[in-house]
C-alpha positions in Angstrom: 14.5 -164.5 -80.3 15.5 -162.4 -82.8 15.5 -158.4 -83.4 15.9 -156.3 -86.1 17.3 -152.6 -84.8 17.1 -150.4 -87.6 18.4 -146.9 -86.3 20.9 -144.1 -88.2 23.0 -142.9 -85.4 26.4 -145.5 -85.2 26.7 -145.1 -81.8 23.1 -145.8 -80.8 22.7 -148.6 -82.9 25.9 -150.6 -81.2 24.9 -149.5 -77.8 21.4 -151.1 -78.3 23.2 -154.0 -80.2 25.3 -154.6 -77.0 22.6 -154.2 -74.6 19.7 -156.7 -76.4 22.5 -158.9 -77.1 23.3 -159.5 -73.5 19.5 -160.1 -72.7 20.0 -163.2 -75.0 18.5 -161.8 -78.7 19.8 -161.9 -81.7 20.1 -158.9 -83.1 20.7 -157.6 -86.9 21.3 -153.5 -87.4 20.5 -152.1 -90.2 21.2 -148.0 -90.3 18.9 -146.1 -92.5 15.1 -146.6 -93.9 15.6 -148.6 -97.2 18.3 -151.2 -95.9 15.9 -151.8 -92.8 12.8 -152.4 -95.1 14.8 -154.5 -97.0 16.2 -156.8 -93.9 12.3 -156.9 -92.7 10.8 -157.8 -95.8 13.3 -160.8 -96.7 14.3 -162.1 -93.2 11.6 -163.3 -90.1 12.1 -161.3 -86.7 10.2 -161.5 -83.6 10.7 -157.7 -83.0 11.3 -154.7 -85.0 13.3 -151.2 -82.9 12.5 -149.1 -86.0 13.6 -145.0 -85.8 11.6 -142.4 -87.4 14.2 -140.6 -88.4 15.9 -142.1 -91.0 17.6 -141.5 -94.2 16.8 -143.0 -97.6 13.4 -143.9 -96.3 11.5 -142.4 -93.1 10.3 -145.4 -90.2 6.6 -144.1 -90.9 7.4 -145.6 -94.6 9.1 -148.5 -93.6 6.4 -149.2 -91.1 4.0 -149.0 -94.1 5.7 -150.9 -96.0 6.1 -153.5 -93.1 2.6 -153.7 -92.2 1.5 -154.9 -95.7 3.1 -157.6 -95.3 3.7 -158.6 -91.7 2.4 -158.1 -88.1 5.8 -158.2 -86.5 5.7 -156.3 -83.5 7.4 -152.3 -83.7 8.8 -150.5 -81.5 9.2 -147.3 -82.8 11.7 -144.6 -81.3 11.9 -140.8 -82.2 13.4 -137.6 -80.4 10.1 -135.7 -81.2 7.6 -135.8 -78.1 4.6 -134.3 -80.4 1.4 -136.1 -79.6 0.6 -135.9 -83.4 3.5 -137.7 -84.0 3.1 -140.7 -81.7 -0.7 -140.7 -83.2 0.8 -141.1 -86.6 2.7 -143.7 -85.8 0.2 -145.8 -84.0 -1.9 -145.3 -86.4 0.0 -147.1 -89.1 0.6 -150.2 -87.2 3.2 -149.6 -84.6 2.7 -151.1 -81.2 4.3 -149.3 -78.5 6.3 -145.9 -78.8 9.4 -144.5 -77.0 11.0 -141.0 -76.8 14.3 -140.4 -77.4 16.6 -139.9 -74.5 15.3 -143.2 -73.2 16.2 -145.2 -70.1 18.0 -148.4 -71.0 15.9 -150.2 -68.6 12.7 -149.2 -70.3 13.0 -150.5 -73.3 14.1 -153.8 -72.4 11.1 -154.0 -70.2 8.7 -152.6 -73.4 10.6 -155.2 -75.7 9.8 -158.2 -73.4 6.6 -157.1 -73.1 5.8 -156.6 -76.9 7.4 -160.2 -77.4 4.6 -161.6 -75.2 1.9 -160.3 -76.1 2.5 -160.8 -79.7 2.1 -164.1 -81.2 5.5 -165.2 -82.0 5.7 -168.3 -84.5 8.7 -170.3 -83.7 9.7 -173.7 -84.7 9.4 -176.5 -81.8 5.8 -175.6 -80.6 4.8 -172.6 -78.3 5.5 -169.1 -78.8 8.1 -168.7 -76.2 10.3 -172.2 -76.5 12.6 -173.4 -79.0 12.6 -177.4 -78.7 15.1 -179.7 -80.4 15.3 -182.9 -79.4 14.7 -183.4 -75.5 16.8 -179.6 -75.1 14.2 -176.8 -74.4 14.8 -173.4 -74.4 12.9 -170.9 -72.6 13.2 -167.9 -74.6 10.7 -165.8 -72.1 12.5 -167.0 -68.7 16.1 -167.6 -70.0 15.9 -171.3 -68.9 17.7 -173.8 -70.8 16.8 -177.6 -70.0 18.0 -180.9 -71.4 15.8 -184.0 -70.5 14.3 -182.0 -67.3 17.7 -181.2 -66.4 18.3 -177.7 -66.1 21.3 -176.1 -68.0 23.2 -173.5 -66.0 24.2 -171.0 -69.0 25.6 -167.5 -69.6 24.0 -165.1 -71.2 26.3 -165.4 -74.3 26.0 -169.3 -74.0 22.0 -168.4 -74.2 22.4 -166.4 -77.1 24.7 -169.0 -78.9 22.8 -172.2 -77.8 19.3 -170.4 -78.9 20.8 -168.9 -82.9 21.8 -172.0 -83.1 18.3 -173.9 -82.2 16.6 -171.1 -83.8 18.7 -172.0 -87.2 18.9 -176.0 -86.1 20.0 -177.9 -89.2 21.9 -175.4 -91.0 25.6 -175.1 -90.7 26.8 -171.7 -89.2 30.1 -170.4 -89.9 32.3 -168.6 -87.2 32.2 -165.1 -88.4 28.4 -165.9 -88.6 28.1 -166.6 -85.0 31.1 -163.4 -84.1 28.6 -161.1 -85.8 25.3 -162.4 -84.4 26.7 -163.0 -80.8 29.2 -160.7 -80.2 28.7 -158.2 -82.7 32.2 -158.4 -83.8 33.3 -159.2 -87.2 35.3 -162.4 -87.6 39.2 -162.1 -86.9 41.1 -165.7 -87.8 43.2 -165.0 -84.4 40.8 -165.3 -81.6 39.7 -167.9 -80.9 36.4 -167.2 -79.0 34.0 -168.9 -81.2 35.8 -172.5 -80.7 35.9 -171.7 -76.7 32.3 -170.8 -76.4 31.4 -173.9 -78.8 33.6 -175.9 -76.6 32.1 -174.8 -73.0 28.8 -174.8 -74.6 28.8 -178.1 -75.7 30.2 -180.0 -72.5 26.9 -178.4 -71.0 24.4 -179.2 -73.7 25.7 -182.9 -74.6 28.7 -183.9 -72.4 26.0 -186.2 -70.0 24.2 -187.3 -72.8 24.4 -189.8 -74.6 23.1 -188.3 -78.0 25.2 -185.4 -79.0 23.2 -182.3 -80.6 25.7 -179.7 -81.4 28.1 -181.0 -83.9 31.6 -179.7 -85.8 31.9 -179.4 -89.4 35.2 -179.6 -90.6 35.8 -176.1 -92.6 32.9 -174.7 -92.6 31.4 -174.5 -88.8 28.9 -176.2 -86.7 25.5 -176.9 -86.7 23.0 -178.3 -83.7 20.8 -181.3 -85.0 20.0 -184.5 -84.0 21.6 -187.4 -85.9 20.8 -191.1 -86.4 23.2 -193.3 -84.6 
C-alpha cells in the first residue's frame, strides 16, 4: 500500500519514512502544505499522515483541498491537544487524530486500522490483495503466495515485490525503487537494488515455470506476465 507522509520537521518525516517503510508501505514525503496537496491531488494513495502545522499551506487547507476531490483516508498529527482543534479537524474530513509526542506503536496500529476500514481500490480485485498472475499479495496480513504456495519474504522483499505489483507493467528504474524502498537516493556503487531483485526473484519465479519479474536492459525491471 502506499502512503503519503506530508510533515515539515526533516527529522520526523525520515523517522516515520523508516518506520512505515519497514511495515511494508510505500511511502512518498512531502515537507510543507502546498507540495503535499500537490502530491495528493496528482498521485493515488491509500493513506494520507498529514501535519497541521505546515508552511506554505496549513493541513486544515490541504485537508480541504483533499476532500473535494477524494475520500482518501487522513491521519492528521499536531502538537496542540485543544479539543477545538481536533473538532476542526474532524470536522473537515479527517478520520482519526493523533497528538504530537506520539508512541511509534500507536500509529502503526491507527494506520492499519484506517487502511481497513476504508475502502481501498486496488488493481487485482479486493481491497486488501494485489493479484498478478497466480502471485497474491496480502497487503493486510503480509502474506505473499505463488500458486497456493506461500512465499517466505522480508519485509524489504514485501515492500519491493508489492511497488512493483502495485505498478505491474511499467518499468521501474533503480533509483526509483532506492527511493521508494529504502529511502535512499540512487548511488551507481551499491549494488543493493540488483541483490534484492536477484533474491527476490529466485523466490517469486525460480519454481515456476512462467517468470513474472523481468530485467530491462538499461532502464530497470518490471513484473508482468508475458506470452511464451
Amino acid at each position: 500500500m502506499k502512503l503519503l507522509v506530508i510533515e515539515d520537521e526533516p527529522k520526523l518525516a525520515q523517522y516515520l519514512r523508516k518506520a512505515l517503510t519497514e511495515s511494508s508501505y510505500v511511502v512518498d514525503l512531502a515537507y510543507d502544505g502546498a507540495e503535499g496537496c500537490y502530491f495528493a491531488l496528482e498521485y493515488d494513495y491509500d493513506l494520507i499522515v498529514l501535519d497541521v502545522m505546515l508552511p506554505k499551506l496549513d493541513g486544515f487547507s490541504v485537508l480541504q483541498t483533499v476532500r473535494r476531490k477524494s475520500t482518501v483516508p487522513v491521519l492528521m498529527l499536531t502538537a496542540r491537544d485543544q479539543v477545538d482543534d481536533r473538532v476542526r479537524g474532524l470536522q473537515a474530513g479527517a478520520d482519526d487524530y493523533l497528538v504530537k509526542p506520539f508512541a511509534l506503536s500507536e500509529l502503526l496500529a491507527r494506520v492499519q486500522a484506517l487502511l481497513r476500514r476504508g475502502q481501498v481500490r486496488l488493481t487485482g480485485g479486493s481491497s486488501t490483495e494485489l493479484v498478478v498472475a497466480d502471485l497474491t499479495l496480502d497487503l493486510l496480513g503480509r502474506k505473499a503466495t505463488r500458486g497456493g504456495q506461500r512465499l517466505d519474504l522480508t519485509p524489504k522483499e514485501f515492500t519491493l515485490l508489492s511497488l512493483l505489483m502495485r505498478r505491474k507493467g511499467e518499468v521501474l528504474a533503480r533509483s526509483v525503487l532506492a527511493e521508494q524502498v529504502w529511502g535512499m537516493h540512487f548511488d551507481s556503487n551499491t549494488n543493493v537494488v540488483e541483490v534484492a531483485i536477484r533474491r527476490l526473484r529466485g523466490k517469486v519465479d525460480d519454481s515456476f515455470d512462467a517468470k513474472l519479474l523481468h530485467t530491462v536492459r538499461g532502464m530497470g525491471y518490471v513484473l508482468e506476465v508475458r506470452a511464451g
